[in-house]
ROSE-4610 file (N, C-alpha, C; in Angstrom, 1 decimal, always signed):
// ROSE-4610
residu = [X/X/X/X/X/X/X/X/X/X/X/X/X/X/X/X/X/X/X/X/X/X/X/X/X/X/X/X/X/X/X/X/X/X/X/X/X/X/X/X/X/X/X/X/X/X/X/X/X/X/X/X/X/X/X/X/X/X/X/X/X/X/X/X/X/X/X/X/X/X/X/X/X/X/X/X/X/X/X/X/X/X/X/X/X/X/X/X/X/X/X/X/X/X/X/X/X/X/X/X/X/X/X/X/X/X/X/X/X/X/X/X/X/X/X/X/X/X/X/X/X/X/X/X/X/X/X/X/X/X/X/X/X/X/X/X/X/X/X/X/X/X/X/X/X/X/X/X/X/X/X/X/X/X/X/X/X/X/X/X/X/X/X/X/X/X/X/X/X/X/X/X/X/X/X/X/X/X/X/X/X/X/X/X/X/X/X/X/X/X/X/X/X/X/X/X/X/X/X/X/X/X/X/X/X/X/X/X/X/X/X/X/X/X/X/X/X/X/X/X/X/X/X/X/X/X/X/X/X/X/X/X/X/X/X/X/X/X/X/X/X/X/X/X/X/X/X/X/X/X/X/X/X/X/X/X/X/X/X/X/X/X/X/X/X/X/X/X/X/X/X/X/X/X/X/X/X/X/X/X/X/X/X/X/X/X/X/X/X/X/X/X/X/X/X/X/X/X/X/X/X/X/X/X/X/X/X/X/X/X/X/X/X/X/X/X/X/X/X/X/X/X/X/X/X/X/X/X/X/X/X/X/X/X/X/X/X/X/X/X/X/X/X/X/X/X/X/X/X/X/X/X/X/X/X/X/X/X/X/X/X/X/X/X/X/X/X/X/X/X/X/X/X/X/X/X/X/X/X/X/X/X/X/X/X/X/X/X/X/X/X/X/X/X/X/X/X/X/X/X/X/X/X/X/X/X/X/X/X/X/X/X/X/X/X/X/X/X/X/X/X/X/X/X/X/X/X/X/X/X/X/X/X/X/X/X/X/X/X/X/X/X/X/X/X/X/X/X/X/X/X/X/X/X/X/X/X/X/X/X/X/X/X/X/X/X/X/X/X/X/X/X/X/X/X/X/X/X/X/X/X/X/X/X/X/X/X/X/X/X/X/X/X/X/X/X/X/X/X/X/X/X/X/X/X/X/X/X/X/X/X/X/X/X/X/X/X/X/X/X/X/X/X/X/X/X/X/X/X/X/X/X/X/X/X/X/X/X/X/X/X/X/X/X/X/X/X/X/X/X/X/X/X/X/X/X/X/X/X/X/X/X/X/X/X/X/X/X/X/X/X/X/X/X/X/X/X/X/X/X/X/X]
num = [1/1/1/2/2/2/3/3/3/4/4/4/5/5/5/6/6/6/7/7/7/8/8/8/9/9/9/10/10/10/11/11/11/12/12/12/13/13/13/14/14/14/15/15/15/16/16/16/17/17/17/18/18/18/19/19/19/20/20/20/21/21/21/22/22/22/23/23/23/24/24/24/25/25/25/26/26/26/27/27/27/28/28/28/29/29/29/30/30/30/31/31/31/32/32/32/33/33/33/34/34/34/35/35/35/36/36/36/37/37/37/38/38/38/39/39/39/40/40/40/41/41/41/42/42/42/43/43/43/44/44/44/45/45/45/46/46/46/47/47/47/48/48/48/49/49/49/50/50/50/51/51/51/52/52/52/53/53/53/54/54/54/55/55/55/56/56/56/57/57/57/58/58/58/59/59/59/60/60/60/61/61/61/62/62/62/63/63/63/64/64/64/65/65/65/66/66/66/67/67/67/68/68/68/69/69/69/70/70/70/71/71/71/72/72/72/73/73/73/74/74/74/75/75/75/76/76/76/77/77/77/78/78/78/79/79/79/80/80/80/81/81/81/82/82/82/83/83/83/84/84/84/85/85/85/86/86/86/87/87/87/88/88/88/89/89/89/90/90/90/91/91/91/92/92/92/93/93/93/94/94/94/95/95/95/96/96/96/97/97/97/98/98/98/99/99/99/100/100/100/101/101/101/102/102/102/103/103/103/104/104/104/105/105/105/106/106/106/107/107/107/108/108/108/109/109/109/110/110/110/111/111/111/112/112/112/113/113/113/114/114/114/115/115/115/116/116/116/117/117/117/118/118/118/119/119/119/120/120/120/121/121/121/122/122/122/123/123/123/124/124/124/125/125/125/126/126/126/127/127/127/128/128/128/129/129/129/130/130/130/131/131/131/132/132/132/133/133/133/134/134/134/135/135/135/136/136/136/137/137/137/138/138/138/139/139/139/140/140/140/141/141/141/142/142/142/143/143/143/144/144/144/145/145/145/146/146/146/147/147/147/148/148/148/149/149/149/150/150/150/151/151/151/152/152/152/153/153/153/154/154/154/155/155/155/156/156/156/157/157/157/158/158/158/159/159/159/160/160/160/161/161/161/162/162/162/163/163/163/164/164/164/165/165/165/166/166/166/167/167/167/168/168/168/169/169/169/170/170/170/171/171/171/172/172/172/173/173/173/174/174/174/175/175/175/176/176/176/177/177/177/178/178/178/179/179/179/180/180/180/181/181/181/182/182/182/183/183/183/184/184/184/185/185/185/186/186/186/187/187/187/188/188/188/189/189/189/190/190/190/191/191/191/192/192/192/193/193/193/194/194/194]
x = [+49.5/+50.8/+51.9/+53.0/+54.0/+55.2/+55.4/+56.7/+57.9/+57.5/+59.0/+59.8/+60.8/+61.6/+62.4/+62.5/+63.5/+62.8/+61.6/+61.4/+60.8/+61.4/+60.9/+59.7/+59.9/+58.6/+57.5/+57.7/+56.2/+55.9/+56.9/+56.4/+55.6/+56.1/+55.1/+53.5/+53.7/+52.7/+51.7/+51.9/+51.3/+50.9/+51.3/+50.9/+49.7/+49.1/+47.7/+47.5/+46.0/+46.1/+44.9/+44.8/+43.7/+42.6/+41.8/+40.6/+41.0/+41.3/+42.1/+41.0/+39.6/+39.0/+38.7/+39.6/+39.6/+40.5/+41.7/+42.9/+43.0/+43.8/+43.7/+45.2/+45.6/+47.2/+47.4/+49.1/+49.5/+50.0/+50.4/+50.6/+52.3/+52.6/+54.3/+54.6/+55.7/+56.5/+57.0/+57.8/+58.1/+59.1/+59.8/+61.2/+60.9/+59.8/+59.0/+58.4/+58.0/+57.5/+58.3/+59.5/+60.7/+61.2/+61.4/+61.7/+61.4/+60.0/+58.5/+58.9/+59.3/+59.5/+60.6/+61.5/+63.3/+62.7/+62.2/+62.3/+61.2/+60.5/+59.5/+60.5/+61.4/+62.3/+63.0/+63.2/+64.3/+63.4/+63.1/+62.1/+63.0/+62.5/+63.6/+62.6/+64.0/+63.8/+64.4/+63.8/+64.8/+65.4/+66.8/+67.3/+67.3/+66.8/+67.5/+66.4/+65.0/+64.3/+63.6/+63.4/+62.6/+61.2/+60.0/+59.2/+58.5/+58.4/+57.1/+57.5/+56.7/+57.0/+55.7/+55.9/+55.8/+54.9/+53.5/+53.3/+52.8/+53.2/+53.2/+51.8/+50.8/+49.5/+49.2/+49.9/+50.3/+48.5/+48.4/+47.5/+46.6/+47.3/+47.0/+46.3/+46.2/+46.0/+44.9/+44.3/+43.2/+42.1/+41.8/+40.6/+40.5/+42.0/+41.7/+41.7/+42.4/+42.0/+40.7/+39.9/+38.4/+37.7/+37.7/+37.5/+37.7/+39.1/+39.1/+38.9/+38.2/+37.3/+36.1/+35.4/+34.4/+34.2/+35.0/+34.7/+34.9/+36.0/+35.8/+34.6/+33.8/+32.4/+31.7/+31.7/+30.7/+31.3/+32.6/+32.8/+32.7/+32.9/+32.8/+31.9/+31.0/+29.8/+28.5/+27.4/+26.3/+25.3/+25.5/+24.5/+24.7/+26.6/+26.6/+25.6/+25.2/+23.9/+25.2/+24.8/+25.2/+25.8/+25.7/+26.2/+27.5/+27.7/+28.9/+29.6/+29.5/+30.4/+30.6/+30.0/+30.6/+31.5/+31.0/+32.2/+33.5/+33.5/+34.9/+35.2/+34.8/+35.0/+36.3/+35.3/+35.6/+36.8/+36.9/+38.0/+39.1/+38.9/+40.6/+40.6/+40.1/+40.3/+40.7/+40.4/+41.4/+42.7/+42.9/+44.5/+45.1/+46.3/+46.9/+48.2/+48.5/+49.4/+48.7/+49.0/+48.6/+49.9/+49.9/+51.1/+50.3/+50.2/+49.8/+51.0/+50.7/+52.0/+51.7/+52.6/+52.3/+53.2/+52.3/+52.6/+53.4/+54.9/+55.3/+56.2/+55.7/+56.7/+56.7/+58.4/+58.9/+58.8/+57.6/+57.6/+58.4/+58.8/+59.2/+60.7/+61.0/+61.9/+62.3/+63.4/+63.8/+63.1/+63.1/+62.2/+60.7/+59.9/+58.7/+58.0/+56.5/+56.0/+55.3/+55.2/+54.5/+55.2/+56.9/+58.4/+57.8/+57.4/+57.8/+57.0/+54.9/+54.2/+54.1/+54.9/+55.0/+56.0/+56.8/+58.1/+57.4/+56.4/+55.6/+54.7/+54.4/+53.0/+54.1/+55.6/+56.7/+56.6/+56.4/+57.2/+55.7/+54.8/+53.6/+53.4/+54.0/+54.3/+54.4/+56.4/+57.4/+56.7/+55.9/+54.9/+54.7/+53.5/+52.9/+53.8/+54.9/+55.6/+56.3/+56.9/+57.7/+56.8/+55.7/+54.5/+54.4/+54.1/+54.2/+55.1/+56.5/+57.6/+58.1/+57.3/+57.2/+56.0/+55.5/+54.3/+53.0/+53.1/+51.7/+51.2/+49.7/+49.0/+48.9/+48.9/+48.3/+47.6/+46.9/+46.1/+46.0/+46.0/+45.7/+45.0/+44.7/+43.1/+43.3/+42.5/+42.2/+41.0/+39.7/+38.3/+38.0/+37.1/+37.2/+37.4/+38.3/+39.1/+40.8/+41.2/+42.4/+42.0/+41.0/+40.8/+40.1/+39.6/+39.1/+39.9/+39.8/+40.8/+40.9/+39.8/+40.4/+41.7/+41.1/+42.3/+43.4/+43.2/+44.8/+45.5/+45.4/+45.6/+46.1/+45.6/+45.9/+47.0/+47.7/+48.8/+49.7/+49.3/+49.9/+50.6/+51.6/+51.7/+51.6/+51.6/+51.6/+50.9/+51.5/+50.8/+50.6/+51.4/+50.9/+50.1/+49.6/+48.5/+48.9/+47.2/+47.7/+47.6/+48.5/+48.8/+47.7/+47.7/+46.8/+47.0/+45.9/+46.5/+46.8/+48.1/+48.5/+48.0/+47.1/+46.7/+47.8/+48.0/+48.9/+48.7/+48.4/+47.9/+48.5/+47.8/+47.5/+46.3/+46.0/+44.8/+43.9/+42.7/+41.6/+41.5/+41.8/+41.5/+42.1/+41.9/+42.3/+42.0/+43.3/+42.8/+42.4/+41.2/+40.5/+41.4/+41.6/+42.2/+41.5/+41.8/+40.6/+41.0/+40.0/+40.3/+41.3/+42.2/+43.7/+43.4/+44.0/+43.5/+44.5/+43.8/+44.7/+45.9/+47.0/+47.9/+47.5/+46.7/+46.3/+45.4/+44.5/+44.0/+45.0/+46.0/+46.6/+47.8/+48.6/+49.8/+49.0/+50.6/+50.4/+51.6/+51.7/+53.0/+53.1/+54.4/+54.6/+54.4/+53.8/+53.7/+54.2/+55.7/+56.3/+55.3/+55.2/+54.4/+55.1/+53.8/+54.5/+54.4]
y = [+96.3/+95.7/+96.5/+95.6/+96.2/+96.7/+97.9/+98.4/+99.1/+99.2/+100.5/+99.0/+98.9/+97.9/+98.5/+100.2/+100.9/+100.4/+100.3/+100.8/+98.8/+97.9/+96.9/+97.0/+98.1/+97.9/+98.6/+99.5/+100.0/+98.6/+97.6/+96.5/+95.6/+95.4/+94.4/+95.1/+96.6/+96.7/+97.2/+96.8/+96.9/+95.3/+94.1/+93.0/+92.8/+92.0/+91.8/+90.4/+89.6/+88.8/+88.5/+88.4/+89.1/+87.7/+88.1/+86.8/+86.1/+84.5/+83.5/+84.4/+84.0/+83.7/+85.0/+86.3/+87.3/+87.9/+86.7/+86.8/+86.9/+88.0/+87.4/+87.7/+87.0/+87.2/+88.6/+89.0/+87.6/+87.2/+85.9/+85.5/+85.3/+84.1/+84.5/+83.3/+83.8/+82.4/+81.6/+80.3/+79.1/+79.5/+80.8/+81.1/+81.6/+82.6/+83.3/+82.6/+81.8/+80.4/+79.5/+79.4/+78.8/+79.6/+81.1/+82.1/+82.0/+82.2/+82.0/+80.7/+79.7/+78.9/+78.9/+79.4/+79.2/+80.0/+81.7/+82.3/+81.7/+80.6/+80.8/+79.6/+78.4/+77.4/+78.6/+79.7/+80.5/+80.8/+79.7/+80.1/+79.2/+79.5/+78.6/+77.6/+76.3/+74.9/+74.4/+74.2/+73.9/+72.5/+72.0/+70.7/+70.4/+71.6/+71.3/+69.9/+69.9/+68.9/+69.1/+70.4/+70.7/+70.0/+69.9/+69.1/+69.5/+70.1/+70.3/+70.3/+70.2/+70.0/+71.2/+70.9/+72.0/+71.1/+71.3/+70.6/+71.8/+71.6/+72.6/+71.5/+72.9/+72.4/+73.1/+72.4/+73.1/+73.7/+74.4/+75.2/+74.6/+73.1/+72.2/+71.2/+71.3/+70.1/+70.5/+71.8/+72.4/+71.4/+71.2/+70.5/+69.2/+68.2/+67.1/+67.5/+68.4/+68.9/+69.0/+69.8/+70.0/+68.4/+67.7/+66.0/+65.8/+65.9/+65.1/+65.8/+67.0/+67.5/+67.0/+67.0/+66.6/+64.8/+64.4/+62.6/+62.6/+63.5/+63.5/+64.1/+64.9/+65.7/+64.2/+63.2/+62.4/+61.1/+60.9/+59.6/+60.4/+61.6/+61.8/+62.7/+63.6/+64.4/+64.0/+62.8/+62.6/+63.5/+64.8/+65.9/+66.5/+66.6/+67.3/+67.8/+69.0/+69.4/+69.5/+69.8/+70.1/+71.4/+72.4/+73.8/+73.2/+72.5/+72.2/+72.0/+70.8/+70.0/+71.6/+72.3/+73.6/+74.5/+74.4/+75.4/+74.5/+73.9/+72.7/+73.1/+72.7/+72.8/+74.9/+75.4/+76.7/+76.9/+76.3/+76.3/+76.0/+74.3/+74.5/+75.3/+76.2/+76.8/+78.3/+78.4/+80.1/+80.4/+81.3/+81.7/+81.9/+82.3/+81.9/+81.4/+80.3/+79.5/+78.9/+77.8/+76.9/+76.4/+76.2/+75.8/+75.0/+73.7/+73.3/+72.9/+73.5/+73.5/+72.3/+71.1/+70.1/+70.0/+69.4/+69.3/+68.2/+67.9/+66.6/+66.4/+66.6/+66.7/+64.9/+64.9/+63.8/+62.9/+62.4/+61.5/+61.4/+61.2/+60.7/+61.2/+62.4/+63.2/+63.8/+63.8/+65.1/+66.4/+66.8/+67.9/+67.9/+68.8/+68.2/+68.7/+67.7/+68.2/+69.0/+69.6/+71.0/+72.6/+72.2/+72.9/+72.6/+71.4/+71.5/+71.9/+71.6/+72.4/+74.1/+74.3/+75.9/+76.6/+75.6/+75.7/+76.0/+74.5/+75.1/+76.1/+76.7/+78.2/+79.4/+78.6/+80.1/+80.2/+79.0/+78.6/+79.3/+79.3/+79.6/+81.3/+82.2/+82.7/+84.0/+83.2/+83.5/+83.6/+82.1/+82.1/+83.7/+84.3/+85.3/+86.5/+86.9/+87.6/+87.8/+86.8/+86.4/+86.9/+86.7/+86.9/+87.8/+89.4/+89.8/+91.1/+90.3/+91.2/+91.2/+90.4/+90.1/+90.8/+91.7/+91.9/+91.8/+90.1/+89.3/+89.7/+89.3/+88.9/+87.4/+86.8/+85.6/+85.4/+84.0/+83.7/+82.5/+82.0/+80.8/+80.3/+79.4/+78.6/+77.0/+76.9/+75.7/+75.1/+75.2/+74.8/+73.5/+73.0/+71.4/+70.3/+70.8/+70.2/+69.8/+70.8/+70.3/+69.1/+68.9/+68.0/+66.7/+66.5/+65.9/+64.6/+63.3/+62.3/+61.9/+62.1/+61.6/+62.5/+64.0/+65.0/+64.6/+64.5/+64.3/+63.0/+62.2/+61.0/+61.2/+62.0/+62.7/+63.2/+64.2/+64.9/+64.6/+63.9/+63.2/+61.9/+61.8/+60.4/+60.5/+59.0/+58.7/+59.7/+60.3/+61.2/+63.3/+63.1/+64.2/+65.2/+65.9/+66.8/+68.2/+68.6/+69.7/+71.3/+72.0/+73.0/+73.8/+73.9/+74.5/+74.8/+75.4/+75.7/+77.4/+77.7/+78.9/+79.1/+80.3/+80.7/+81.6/+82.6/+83.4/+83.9/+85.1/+86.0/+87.4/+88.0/+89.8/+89.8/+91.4/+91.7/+92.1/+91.8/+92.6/+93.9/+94.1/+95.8/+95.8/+97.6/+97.6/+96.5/+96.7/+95.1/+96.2/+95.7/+96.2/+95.9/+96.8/+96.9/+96.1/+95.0/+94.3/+94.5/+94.8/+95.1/+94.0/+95.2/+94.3/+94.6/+93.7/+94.0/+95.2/+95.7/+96.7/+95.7/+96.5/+95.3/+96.0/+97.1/+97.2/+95.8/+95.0/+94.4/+93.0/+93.0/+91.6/+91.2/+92.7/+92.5/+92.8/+91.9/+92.1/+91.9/+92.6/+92.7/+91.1/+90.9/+89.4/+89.8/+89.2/+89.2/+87.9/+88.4/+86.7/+85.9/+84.6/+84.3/+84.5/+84.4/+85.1/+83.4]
z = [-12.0/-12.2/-11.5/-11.0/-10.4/-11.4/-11.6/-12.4/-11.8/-10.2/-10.0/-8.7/-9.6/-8.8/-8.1/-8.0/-7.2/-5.8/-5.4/-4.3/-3.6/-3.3/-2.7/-1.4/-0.9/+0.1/-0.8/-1.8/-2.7/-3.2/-3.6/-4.4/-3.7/-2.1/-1.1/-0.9/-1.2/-0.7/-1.7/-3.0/-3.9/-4.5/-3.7/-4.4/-4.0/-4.8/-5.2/-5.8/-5.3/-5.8/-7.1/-8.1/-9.3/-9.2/-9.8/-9.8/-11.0/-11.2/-12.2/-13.6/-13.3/-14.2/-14.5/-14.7/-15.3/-15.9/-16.0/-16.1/-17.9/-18.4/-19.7/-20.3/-21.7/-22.0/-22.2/-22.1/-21.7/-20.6/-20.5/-19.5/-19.5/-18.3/-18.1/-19.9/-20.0/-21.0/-20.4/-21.1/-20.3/-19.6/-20.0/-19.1/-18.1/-18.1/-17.0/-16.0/-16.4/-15.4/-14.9/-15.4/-14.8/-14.0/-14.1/-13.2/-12.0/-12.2/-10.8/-10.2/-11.2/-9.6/-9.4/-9.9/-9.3/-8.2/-8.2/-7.1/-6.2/-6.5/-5.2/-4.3/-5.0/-4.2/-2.9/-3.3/-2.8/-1.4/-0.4/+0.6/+1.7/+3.1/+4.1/+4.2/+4.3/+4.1/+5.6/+6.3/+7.5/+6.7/+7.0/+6.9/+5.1/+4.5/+3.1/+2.2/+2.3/+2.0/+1.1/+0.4/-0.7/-0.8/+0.3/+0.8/+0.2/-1.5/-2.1/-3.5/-4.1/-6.1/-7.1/-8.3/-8.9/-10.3/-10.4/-12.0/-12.5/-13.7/-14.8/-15.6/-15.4/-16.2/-17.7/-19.1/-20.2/-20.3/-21.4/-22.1/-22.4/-23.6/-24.2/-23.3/-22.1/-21.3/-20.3/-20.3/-20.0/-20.0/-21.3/-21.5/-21.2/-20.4/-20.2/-18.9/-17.5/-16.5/-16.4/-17.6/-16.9/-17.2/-17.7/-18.0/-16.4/-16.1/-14.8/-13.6/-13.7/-12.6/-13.0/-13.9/-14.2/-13.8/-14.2/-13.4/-12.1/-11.3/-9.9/-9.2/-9.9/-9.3/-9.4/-10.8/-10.6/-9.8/-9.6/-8.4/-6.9/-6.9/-5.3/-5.1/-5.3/-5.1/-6.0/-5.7/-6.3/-6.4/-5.4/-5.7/-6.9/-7.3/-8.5/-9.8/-10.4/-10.9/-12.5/-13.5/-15.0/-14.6/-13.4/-13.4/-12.1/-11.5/-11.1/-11.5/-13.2/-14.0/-14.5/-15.2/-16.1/-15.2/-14.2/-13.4/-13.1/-12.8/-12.7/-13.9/-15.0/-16.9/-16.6/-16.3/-16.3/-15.6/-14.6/-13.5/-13.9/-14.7/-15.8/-16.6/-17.3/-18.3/-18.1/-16.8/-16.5/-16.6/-16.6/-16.2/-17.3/-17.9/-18.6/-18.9/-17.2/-17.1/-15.9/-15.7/-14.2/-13.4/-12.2/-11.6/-10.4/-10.3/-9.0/-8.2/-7.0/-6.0/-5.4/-4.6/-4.2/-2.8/-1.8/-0.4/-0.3/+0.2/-0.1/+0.9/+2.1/+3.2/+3.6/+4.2/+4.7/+5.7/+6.0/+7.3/+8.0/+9.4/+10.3/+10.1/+9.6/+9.3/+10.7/+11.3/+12.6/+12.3/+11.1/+10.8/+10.6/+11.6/+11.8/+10.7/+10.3/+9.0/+9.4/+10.3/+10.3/+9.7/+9.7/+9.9/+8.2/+7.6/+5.9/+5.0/+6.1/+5.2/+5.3/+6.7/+6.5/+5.1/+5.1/+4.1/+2.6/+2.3/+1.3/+1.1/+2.0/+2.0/+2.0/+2.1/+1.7/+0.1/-0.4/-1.6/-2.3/-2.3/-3.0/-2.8/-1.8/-1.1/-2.3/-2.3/-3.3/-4.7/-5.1/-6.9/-6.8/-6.1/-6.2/-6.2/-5.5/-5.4/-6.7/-7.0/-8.4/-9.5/-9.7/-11.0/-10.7/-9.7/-9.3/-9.9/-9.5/-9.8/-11.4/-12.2/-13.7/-14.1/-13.3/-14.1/-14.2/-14.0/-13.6/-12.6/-13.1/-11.2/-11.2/-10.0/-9.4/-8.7/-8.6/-8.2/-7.3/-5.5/-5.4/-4.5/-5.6/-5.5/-4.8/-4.0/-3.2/-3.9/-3.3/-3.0/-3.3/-3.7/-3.4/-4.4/-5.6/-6.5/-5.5/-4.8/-3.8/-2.9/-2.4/-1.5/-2.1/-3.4/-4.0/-4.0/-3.9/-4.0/-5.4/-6.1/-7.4/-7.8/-8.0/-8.1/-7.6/-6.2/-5.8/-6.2/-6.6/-6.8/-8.5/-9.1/-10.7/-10.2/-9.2/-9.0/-7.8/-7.1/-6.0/-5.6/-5.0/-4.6/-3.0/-2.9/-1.1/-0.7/+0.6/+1.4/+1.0/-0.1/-0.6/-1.0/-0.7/-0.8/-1.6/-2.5/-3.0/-2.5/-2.8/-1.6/-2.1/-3.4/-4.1/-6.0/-6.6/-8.1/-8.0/-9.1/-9.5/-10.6/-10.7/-12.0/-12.2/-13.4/-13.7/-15.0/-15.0/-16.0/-16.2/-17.0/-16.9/-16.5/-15.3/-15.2/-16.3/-16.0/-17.6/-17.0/-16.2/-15.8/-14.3/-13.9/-12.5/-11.6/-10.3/-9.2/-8.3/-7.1/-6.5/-4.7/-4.6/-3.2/-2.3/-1.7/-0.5/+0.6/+2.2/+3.2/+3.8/+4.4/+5.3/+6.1/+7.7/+8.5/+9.6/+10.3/+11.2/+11.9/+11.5/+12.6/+14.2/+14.8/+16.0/+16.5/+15.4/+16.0/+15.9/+15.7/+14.7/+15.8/+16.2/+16.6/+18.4/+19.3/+20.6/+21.4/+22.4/+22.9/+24.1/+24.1/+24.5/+26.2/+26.9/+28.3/+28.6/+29.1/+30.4/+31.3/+31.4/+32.4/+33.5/+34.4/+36.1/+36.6]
């Protein structure tokens, strides 16, 4: 966990993202969670469109999430085994707050939706940073509950897609440094065309 707020670049380079389902309380409060998303909106918006939304997945509402991963495994994956349905089951039940971020960029807008889903991967960005600078770790998760149509259709309208779920906890123990890459292999100097 991050504690020395003197130093903002120790804090970037100390974020981390923890594994959901090791996460234990506590977790943020409702103010703390309102926090996390005031600071994650605080991301550039070209044209002022706020092209993504915010569902708060209560505690209480765990066990009807894993219900409705569980009927989406059996309308859209007929291979599903009894060890799918439990891991879906397990999957709502981590964290100790949920936040699904939602993709909600504006058609046929001067502003292109490529300009709005990058807008959102700031704003999810910001979640982690925010949890982060409260203390928490975070977590975010895709895999094939985001792409799932029943899911999305649970959290989505029209053309909206889910960007992904926020878990948000305390670590159960140290977080394990994972390889970053060399910026020698990452970064490159701009060559003009001739």
């Amino acid at each position: 966990m991050f504690n020395d707020l003197s130093s903002p670049l120790a804090y970037l380079e100390t974020r981390r993202s923890g594994k959901a389902r090791e996460m234990v309380a506590p977790g943020p409060t409702d103010e703390q969670l309102r926090r996390i998303i005031a600071v994650a909106s605080r991301t550039p918006d070209h044209g002022k469109l706020a092209p993504w939304r915010f569902v708060i997945v209560e505690r209480e509402q765990r066990e009807e999430l894993a219900r409705l991963l569980s009927r989406a495994l059996q309308e859209n994956d007929p291979a599903a085994t009894p060890a799918h349905h439990s891991k879906a089951g397990d999957f709502a039940r981590q964290g100790e707050a949920l936040v699904v971020l939602i993709s909600a960029p504006i058609a046929g807008h001067k502003v292109p939706v490529w300009e709005q889903e990058l807008s959102c991967g700031a704003v999810a960005m910001n979640m982690l940073h925010a949890a982060h600078a409260l203390g928490f770790v975070g977590s975010w998760l895709t895999g094939w509950a985001a792409y799932d149509p029943t899911v999305r259709s649970a959290f989505c309208q029209g053309d909206e897609r889910i960007a992904g779920f926020f878990f948000f906890g305390s670590p159960a123990g140290a977080l394990v440094e994972r390889p970053r890459p060399d910026a020698g292999t990452i970064v490159r100097a701009w060559q003009p065309p001739r």
